[in-house]
C-alpha positions in Angstrom: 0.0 0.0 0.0 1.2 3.4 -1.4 1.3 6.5 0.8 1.5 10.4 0.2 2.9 12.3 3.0 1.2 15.8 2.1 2.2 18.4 4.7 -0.5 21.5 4.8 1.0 24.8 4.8 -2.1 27.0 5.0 -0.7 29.3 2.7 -2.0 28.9 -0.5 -5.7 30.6 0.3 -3.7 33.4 1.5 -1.7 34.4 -1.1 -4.8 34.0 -3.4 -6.6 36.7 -1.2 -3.4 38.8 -2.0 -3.4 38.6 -5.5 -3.8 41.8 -7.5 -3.4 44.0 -4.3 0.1 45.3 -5.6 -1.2 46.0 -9.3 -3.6 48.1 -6.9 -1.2 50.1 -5.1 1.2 51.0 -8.2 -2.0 52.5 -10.1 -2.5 54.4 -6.9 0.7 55.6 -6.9 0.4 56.0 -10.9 -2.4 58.7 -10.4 -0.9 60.8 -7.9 2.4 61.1 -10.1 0.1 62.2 -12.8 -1.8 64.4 -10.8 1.5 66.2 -9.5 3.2 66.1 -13.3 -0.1 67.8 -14.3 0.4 70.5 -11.4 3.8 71.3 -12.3 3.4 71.9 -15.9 0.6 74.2 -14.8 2.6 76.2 -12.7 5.6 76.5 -14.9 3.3 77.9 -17.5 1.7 80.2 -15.2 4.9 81.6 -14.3 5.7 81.9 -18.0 3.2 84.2 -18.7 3.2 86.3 -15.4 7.1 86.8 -16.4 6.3 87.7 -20.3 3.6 89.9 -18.9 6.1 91.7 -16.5 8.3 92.2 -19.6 5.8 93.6 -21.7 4.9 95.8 -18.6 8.4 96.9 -18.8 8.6 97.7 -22.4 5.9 99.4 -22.1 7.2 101.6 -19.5 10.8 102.6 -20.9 8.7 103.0 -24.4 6.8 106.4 -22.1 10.2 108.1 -22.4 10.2 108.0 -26.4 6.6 110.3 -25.4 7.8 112.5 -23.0 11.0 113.4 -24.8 8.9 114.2 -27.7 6.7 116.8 -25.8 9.6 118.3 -24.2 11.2 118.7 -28.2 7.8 120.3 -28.9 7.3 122.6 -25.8 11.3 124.1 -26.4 10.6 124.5 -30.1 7.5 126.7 -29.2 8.2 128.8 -26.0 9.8 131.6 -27.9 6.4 132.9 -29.5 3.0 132.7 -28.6 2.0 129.6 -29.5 2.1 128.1 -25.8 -0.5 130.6 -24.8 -3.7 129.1 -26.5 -4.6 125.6 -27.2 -3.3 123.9 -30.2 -5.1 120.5 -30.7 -3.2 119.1 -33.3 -0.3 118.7 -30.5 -2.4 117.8 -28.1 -1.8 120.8 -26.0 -3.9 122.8 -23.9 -3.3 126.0 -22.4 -5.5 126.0 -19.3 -4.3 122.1 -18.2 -5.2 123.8 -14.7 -9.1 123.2 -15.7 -8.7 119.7 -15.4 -8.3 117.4 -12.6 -4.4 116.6 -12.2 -5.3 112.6 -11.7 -7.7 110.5 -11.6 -10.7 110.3 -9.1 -11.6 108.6 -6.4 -12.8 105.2 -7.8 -11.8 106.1 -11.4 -9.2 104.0 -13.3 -6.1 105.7 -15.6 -8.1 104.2 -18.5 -11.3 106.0 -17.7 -9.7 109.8 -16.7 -7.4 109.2 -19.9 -10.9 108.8 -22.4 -13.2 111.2 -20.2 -10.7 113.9 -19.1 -7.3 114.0 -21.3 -8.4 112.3 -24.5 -10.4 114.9 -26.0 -7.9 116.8 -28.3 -7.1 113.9 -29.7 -3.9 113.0 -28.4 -0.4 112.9 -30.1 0.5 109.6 -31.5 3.7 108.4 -31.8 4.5 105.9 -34.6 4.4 101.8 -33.7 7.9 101.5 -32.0 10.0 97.9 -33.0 8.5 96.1 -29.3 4.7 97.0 -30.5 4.5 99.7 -28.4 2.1 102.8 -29.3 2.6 106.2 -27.5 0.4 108.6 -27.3 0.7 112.3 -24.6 -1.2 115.1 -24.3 0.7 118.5 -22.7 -1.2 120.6 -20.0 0.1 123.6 -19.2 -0.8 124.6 -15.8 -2.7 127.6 -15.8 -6.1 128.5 -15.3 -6.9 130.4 -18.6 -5.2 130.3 -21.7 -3.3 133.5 -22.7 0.1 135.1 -21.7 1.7 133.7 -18.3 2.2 137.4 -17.0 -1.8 138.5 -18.0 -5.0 137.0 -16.4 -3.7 133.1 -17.1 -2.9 132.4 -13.7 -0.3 130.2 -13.9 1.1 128.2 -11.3 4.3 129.3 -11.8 7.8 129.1 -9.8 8.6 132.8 -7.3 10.8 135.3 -9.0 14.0 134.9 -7.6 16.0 138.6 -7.0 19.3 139.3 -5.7 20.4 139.0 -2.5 20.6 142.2 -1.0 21.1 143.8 2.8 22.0 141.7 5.8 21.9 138.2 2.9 25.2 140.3 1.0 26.8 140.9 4.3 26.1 137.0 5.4 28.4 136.3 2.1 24.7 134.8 0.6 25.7 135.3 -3.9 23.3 137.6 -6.0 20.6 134.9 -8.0 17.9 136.6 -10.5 15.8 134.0 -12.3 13.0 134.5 -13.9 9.4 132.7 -13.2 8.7 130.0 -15.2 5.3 127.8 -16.1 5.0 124.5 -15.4 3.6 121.9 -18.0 2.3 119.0 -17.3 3.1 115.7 -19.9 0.9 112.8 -19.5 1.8 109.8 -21.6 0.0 106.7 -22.6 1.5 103.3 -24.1 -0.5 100.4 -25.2 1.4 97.1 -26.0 0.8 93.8 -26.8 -1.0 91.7 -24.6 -3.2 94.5 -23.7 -0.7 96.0 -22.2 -1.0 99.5 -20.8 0.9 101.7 -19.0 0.7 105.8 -18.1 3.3 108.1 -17.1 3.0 111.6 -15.9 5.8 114.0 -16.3 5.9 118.3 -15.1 8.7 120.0 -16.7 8.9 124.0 -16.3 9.7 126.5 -19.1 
């Protein structure tokens, strides 16, 4: 008579129950890495564009010079007569800038005091500079009225300074005599790509 000797190791039901449980866990883990790839790739594009909108907000900025410096050409070709003392709309100039408000209201955006307030010369338009910028300014000069500075314009305008004279010459203080000047008030605006925008103001005195 033939015998088995068969030795139970009450293992085999158990690693059935196991079965698949790893598969399980590696599409667990699977996910999440996806999930955190996905996140990262958002992010780094995010950043992407908050930086290339910084740089157009930039450009934009330096590109307000190109507008100022082009006012302050026109205001030093045209103090000598008396073309500063009225309004000339085709260079966006106005001769009683003191009229309106110096900046925007309470509540009121740049681009709604530029189209309500400053925008109704037209202003000057520069030509399309190489970034894709577009500057525009408009010139106030800071007066009250139009007409000379020295009649009924009142101008805010700088003191007369005289010489010194009395106890200032014997304190050693030098003899100054300058004239008043007018100040004028350049506000530019840029509009880039992107929607960019960006407004500058500049006072310069004459």
């Amino acid at each position: 008579m033939l015998t088995h000797n068969t030795r139970p190791t009450g293992l085999g039901p158990a690693r059935k129950r196991q079965d698949g449980v790893v598969l399980i866990v590696a599409l667990v883990v699977l996910v999440a890495m996806t999930l955190a790839a996905i996140a990262l790739m958002r992010s780094v594009d995010t950043n992407t564009v908050i930086a290339g909108n910084l740089a157009f907000q930039q450009s934009a900025t330096h590109s307000s010079d190109t507008g100022v410096e082009t006012a302050i050409a026109w205001l030093n070709a045209n103090k000598a007569g008396s073309t500063l003392d009225s309004d000339d709309s085709t260079n966006a100039y106005a001769a009683n800038g003191s009229n309106a408000a110096l900046s925007p209201a309470v509540g009121q955006s740049w681009n709604d005091y530029w189209a309500t307030t400053l925008s109704a010369r037209p202003p000057y338009a520069l030509a399309k500079d190489s970034a894709g910028n577009t500057v525009s300014y408009v010139i106030d000069r800071l007066c009250n009225n139009a007409g000379p500075k020295t009649g009924g314009a009142a101008c805010i305008a700088s003191p007369v300074v005289t010489a010194a004279s009395g106890n200032e010459e014997e304190a050693g203080a030098k003899p100054l005599n300058a004239p008043s000047v007018v100040y004028y008030r350049i506000t530019v605006r840029v509009a880039g790509p992107r929607n960019t925008v960006s407004y500058v103001q500049s006072v310069v005195s004459m």
